[in-house]
C-alpha positions in Angstrom: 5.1 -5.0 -50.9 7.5 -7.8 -51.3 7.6 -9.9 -48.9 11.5 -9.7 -48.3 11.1 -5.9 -48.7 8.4 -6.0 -46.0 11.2 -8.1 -43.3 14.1 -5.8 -44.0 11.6 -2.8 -43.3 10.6 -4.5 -40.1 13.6 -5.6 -39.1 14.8 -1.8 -39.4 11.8 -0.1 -37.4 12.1 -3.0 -34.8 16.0 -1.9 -34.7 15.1 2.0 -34.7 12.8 1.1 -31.3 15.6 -0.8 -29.9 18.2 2.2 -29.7 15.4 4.7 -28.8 14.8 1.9 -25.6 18.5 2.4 -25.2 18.5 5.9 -25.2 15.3 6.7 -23.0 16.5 4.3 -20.1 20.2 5.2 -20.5 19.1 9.0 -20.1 16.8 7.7 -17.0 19.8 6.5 -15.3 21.6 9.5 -15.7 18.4 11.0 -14.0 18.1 8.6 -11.4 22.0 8.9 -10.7 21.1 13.1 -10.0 18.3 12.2 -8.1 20.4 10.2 -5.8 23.1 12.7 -5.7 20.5 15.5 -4.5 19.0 12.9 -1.4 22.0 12.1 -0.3 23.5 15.4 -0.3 20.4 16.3 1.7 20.2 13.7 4.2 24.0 14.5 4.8 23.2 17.9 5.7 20.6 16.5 7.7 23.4 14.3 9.2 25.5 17.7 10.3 22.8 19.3 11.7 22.0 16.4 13.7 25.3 16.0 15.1 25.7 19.7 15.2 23.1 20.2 17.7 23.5 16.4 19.5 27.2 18.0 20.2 25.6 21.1 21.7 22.7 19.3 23.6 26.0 17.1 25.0 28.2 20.2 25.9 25.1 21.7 27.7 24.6 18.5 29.6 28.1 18.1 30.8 27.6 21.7 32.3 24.7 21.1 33.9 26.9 18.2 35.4 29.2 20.1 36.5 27.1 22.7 38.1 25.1 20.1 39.6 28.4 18.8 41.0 29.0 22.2 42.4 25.7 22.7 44.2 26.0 19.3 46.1 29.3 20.4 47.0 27.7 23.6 48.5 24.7 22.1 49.9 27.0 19.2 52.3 28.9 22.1 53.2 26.0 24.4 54.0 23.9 22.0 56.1 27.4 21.8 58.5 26.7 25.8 59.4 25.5 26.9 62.3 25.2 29.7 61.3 21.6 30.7 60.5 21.1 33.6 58.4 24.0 32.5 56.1 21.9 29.2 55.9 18.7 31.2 55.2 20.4 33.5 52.7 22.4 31.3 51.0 19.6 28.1 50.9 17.1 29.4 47.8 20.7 30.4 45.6 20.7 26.3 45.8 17.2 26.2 43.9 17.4 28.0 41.2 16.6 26.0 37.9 19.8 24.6 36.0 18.0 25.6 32.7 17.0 29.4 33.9 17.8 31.9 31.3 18.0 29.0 28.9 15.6 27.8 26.3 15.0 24.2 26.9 14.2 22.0 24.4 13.3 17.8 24.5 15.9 15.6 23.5 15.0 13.5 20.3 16.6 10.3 20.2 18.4 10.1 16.7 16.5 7.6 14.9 13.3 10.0 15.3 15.4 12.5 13.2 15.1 10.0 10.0 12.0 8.6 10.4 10.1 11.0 8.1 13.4 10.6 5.3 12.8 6.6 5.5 9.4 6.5 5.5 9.5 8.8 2.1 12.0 6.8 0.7 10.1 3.4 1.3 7.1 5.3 -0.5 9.3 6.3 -3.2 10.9 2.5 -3.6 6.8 1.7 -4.1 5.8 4.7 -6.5 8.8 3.7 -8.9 7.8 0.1 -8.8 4.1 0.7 -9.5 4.9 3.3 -12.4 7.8 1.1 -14.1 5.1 -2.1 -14.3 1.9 0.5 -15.5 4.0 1.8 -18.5 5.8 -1.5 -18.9 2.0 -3.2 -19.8 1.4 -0.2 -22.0 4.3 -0.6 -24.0 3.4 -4.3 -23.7 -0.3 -3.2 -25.0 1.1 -0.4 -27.9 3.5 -3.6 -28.9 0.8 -6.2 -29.1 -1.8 -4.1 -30.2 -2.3 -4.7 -33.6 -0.1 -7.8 -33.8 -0.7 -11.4 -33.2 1.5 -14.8 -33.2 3.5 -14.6 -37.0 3.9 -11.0 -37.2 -0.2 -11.0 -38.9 -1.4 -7.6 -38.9 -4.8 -7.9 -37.5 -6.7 -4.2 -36.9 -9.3 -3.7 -34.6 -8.5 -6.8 -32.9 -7.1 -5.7 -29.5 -4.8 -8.4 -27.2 -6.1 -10.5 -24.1 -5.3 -8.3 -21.0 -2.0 -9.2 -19.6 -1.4 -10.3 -15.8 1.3 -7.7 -14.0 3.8 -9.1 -11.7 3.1 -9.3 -8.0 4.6 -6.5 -6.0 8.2 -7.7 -3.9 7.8 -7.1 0.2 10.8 -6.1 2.0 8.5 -6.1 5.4 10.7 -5.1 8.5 10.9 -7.2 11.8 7.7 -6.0 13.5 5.8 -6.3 10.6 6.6 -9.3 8.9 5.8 -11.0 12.4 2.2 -9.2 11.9 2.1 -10.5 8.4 2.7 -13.9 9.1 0.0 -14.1 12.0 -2.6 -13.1 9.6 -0.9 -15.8 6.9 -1.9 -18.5 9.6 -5.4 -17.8 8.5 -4.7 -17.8 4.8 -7.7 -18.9 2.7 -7.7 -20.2 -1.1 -9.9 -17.8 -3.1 -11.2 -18.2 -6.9 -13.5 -15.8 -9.1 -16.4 -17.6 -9.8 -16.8 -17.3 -13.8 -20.8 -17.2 -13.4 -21.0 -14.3 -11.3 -18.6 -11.9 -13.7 -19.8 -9.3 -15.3 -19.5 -9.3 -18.9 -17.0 -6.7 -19.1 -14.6 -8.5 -16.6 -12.0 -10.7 -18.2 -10.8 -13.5 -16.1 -7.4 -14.5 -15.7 -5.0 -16.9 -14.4 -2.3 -17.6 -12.8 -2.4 -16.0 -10.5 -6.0 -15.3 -10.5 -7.6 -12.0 -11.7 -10.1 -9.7 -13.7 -9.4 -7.0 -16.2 -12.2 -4.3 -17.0 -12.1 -3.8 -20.3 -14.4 -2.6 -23.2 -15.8 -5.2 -24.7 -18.0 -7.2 -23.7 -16.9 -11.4 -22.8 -19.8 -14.4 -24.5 -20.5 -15.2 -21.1 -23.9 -17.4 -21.2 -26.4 -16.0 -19.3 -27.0 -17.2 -15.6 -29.1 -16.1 -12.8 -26.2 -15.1 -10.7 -24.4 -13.2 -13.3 -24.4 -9.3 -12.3 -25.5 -7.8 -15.2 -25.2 -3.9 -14.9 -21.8 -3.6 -12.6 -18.7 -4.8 -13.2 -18.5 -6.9 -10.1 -17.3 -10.7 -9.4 -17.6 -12.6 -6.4 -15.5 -15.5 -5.3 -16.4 -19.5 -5.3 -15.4 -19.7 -1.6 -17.4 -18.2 1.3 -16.3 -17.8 4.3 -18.6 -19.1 7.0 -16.4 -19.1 10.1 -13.2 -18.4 12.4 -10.9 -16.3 10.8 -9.8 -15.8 7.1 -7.3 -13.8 5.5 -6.3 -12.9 1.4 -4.5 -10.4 0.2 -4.9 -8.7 -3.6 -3.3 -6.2 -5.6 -4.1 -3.8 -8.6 -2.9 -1.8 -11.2 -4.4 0.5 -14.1 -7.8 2.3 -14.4 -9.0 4.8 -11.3 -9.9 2.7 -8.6 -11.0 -0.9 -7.5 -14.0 -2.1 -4.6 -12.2 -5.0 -2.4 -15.0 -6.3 -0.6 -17.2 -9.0 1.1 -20.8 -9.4 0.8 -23.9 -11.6 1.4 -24.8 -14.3 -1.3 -28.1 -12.4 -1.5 -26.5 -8.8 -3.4 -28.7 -7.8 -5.8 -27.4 -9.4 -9.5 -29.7 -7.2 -12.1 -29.5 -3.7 -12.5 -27.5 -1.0 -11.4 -29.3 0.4 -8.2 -27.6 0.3 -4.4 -29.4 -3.0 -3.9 -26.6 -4.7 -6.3 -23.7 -2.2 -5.4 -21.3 -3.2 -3.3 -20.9 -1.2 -0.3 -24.1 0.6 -0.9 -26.3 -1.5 1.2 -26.9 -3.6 4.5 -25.6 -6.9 2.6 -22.2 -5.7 1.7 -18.6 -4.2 3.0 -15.7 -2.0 0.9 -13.0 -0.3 0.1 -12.6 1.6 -2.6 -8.8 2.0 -3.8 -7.7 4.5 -5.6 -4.2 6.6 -6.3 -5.4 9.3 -4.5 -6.2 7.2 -1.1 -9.5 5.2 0.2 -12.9 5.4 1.2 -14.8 2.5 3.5 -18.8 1.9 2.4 -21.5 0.4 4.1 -25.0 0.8 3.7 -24.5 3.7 1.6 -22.3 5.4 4.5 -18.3 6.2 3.4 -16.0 6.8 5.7 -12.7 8.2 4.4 -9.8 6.8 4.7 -6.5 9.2 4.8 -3.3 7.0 4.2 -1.0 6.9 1.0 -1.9 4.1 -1.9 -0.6 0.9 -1.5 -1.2 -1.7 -4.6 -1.3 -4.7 -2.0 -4.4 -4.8 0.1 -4.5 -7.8 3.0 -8.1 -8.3 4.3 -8.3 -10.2 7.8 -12.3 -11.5 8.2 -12.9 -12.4 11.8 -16.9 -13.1 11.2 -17.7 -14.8 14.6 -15.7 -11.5 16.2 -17.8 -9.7 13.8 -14.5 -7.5 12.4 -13.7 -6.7 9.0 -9.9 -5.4 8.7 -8.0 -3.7 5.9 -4.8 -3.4 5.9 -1.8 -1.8 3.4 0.9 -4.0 2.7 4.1 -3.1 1.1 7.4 -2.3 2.9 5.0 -2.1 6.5 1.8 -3.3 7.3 -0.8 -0.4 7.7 -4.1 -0.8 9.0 -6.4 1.3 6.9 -10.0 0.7 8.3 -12.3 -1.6 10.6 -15.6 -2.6 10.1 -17.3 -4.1 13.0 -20.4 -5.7 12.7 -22.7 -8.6 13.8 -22.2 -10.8 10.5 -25.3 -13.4 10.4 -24.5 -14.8 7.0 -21.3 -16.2 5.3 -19.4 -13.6 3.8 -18.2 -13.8 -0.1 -15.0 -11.7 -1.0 -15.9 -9.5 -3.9 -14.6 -7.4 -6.4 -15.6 -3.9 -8.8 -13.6 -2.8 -11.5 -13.0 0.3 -12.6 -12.5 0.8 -16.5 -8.7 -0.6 -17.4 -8.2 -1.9 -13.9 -7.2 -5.3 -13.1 -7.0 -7.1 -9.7 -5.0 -10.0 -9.0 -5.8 -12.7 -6.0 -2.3 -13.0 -4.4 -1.2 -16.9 -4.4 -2.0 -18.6 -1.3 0.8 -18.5 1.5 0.5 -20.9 4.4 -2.6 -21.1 6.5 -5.1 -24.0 6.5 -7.3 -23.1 4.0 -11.1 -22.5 4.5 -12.1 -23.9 7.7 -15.5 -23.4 8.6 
C-alpha cells in the first residue's frame, strides 16, 4: 500500500474510534444522569418517610406530655385527701403505663436512617473508580497491542505492563485521624529484583509487579523463587512498628504478606507458599472478599473489596493488622503471634494482576 494511502486510512479508522469514544461515554452520561435521578428519587422518599413518622413519634410525645402533665396534677391533688378509699381507689388509675394499648417502638436518631444509603453510595463511588481504570488499561492494552513508537506494526510482540493510578481517599474525620497514626510508622519498601519470579514484571514509579505470561531474563540466583509468582521486599522489618499500604488491580486475586527470610525459594510445595506454613502471614484479595493464611490455616474474611490495603506490623507486640482503606478505614483481620525473626513484606500474583507499593507518606522510615 502506498504509504500516503496507508496515513489517510489511518487517520480515518483513528477518527471512526474517536466518535464511537464520543458516543459510548456521551450515552454513559445519559445513564449515569438516570441513575442519579432513580437514588435521589429514592432517598427522597426515604426523606418523607422519615419525617413522616419523626412527626408522629413527635405528636405521640407531646401527648404523653400532656398526660403526664395531667397525672401530676392528680397525684398533688390526691395525696391532699383524707379520704382513704378514694385514695386507694383512685391511686393504681395513676400507674397505668403511658404507652398501654400502644405499640412502642425505639426512637432512631435520624442520621441512623442513612447510614446504610451512604455507606452504599461510598461503595459505589469505589466500584466505579476501580472499573473505569480496569477497562481504561485494557483499552490502553487493545491500543498498544500490536503498535509500538512510529506507528510500526510489530505482531506477537505484546507492550510492557502499564502502572494504574493510585486510588483518591476522601477519608472522614475519625478515620483520617486513624490513618495518620498508622502514617507515623510509615516505612520505605522496594521489590527486591533477585527474589521475583520470572513471570513478575517490575515496575516503577511507584513501585510494582505485573503477572504476566511470559517469562522476564532474570539471571538465575539462589533467592529467586522459581515455581511461584512471589517477590519479597529489600527492607525487613526488624522492630517497633511499621506500616505500608498497596493497591491492586486486574487478574483474580493478590497474597499481601510478610514472611521469614528462610521461605522456601524452589518448588511449588507449602514450604515456599506464602501463608501455607509456620514462616509466613497473608491475605489473599480478591473481588469477591478475603481469606487470612497461616500455617496452612484460612480464616475467612467477610468485608467488601477494597483496592487499597494498609498493613500495620507491630513485631515486638507480636500483631499483624490489615486494614481496608478507601473512603473509611476498615480493619479486616489480626494476626497475633510471637514473631522471633524479622519480617519481609511479600507479595503473590495472580495471572494479569499488578500490585503497586503506595509512595511513602510521612513516618521515619525503617527504624530498627
Amino acid at each position: 500500500m502506498h504509504p500516503r494511502v496507508y496515513h489517510i486510512t489511518e487517520q480515518v479508522s483513528a477518527s471512526a474510534v474517536l466518535e464511537d469514544s464520543e458516543a459510548v461515554f456521551a450515552d454513559m452520561a445519559v445513564r449515569l444522569e438516570k441513575t442519579k435521578a432513580e437514588v435521589r428519587a429514592r432517598l427522597e422518599a426515604k426523606e418523607r418517610a422519615v419525617v413522616g413518622r419523626a412527626e408522629k413519634d413527635v405528636e405521640m410525645l407531646e401527648k404523653d406530655l400532656e398526660e403526664l402533665r395531667r397525672r401530676d396534677q392528680e397525684i398533688s391533688e390526691l395525696l391532699q385527701t383524707e379520704d382513704n378509699t378514694h385514695f386507694l381507689q383512685a391511686a393504681p388509675l395513676m400507674c397505668v403505663p403511658l404507652t398501654a394499648g400502644r405499640r412502642s417502638r425505639a426512637l432512631s436518631l435520624p442520621t441512623e436512617a442513612f447510614s446504610a444509603a451512604r455507606r452504599a453510595l461510598c461503595h459505589l463511588r469505589g466500584r466505579m473508580e476501580e472499573v473505569c481504570r480496569e477497562e481504561v488499561d485494557k483499552i490502553s492494552r487493545a491500543v498498544n497491542e500490536n503498535y509500538v513508537s512510529g506507528g510500526e506494526c510489530v505482531k506477537g510482540e505484546k507492550a510492557v505492563p502499564a502502572s494504574f493510578p493510585l486510588s483518591s481517599l476522601s477519608l472522614q474525620p475519625a478515620d483520617q485521624r486513624m490513618r495518620a497514626a498508622f502514617l507515623r510508622f510509615s516505612c520505605r519498601l522496594s521489590l527486591d529484583p533477585d527474589t521475583a519470579h520470572p513471570t513478575l514484571v517490575l515496575l516503577e514509579g511507584p513501585q510494582g509487579a505485573h503477572c504476566g505470561e511470559e517469562p522476564q531474563s532474570y539471571p538465575p540466583h539462589p533467592q529467586r523463587f522459581d515455581s511461584v509468582a512471589q517477590v519479597l521486599c529489600r527492607e525487613g522489618q526488624f522492630g517497633g512498628a511499621s506500616y505500608w499500604e498497596v493497591e491492586w488491580r486486574g487478574g483474580g486475586w493478590v497474597d499481601i504478606g510478610v514472611t521469614y527470610r528462610g521461605i522456601g525459594r524452589k518448588g511449588g510445595g507449602k514450604p515456599c507458599l506464602l501463608g501455607r506454613n509456620e514462616n509466613s502471614w497473608r491475605l489473599r484479595c480478591t473481588n469477591a472478599g478475603y481469606a487470612a493464611w497461616h500455617d496452612n490455616r484460612k480464616t475467612t474474611v467477610a468485608a467488601p473489596p477494597c483496592p487499597r490495603i494498609g498493613v500495620f506490623l507491630e513485631r515486638q507486640k507480636g500483631a499483624l493488622s490489615f486494614y481496608g482503606v478507601s473512603d473509611t478505614v476498615v480493619l479486616l483481620h489480626t494476626f497475633r503471634c510471637p514473631f522471633s525473626q524479622p519480617l519481609y513484606p511479600a507479595f503473590r500474583l495472580d495471572l494479569d494482576s499488578t500490585l503497586l507499593i503506595c509512595p511513602h507518606e510521612g513516618g521515619n522510615g525503617n527504624v530498627p
